[in-house]
C-alpha positions in Angstrom: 75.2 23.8 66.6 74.2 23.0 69.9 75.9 24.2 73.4 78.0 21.6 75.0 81.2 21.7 77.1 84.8 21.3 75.5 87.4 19.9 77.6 91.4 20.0 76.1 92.5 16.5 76.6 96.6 15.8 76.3 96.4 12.0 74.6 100.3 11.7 76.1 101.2 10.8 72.7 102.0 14.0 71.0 98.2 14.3 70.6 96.3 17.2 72.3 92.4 17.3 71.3 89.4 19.5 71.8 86.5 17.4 72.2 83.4 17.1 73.7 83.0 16.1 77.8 81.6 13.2 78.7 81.0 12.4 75.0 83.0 9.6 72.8 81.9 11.0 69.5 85.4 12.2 67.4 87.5 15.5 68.5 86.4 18.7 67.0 89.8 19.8 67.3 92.9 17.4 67.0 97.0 18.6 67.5 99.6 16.3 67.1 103.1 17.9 67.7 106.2 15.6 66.2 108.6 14.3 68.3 110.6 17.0 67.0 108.4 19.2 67.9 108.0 17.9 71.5 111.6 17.8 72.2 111.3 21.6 71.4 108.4 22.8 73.3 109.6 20.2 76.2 106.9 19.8 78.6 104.9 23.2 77.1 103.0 21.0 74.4 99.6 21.6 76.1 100.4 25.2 76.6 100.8 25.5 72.6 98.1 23.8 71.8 95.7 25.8 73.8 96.9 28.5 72.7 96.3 27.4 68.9 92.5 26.5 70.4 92.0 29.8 71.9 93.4 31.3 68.2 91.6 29.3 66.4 88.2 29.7 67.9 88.9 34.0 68.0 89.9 34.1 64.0 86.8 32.1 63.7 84.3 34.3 65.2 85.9 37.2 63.4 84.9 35.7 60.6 81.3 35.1 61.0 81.3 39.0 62.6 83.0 40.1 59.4 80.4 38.0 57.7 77.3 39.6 59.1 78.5 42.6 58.6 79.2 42.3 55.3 75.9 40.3 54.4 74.0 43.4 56.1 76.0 46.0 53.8 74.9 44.3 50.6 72.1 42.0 51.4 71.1 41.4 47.8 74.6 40.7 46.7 76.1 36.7 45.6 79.1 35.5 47.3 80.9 33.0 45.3 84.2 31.2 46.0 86.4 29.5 43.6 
């Protein structure tokens, strides 16, 4: 994956995306919050949602850590998923 820079963009529609700067290609992250929802967060919708980016992107290095880790424990083992 190359390196680029991310920008969090609120839509104003309910819709917060991660996407690319200065790029039109699709989000690589995309939020939408209900109008429920929005009533109920009030004007902290962008808050939220960076925080959900910010957890998002930490669980998923965690996982390719634990990965590594495990792959160098038992190299010769198969992972399979069902």
């Amino acid at each position: 994956m190359t390196t680029s820079i991310l920008e969090i963009v609120d839509c104003g529609d309910g819709e917060i995306v991660l996407q690319r700067a200065n790029d039109d290609s699709e989000p690589v992250v995309s939020i939408r919050f209900s109008d429920e929802a929005r009533v109920y967060l009030m004007d902290n919708g962008l808050e939220v949602a960076k925080a959900m980016i910010q957890a998002g992107i930490q669980a998923a290095a965690d996982i390719l850590q634990r990965d590594e880790s495990e792959a160098e424990a038992a190299p010769d083992t198969e992972r399979v998923l069902h």
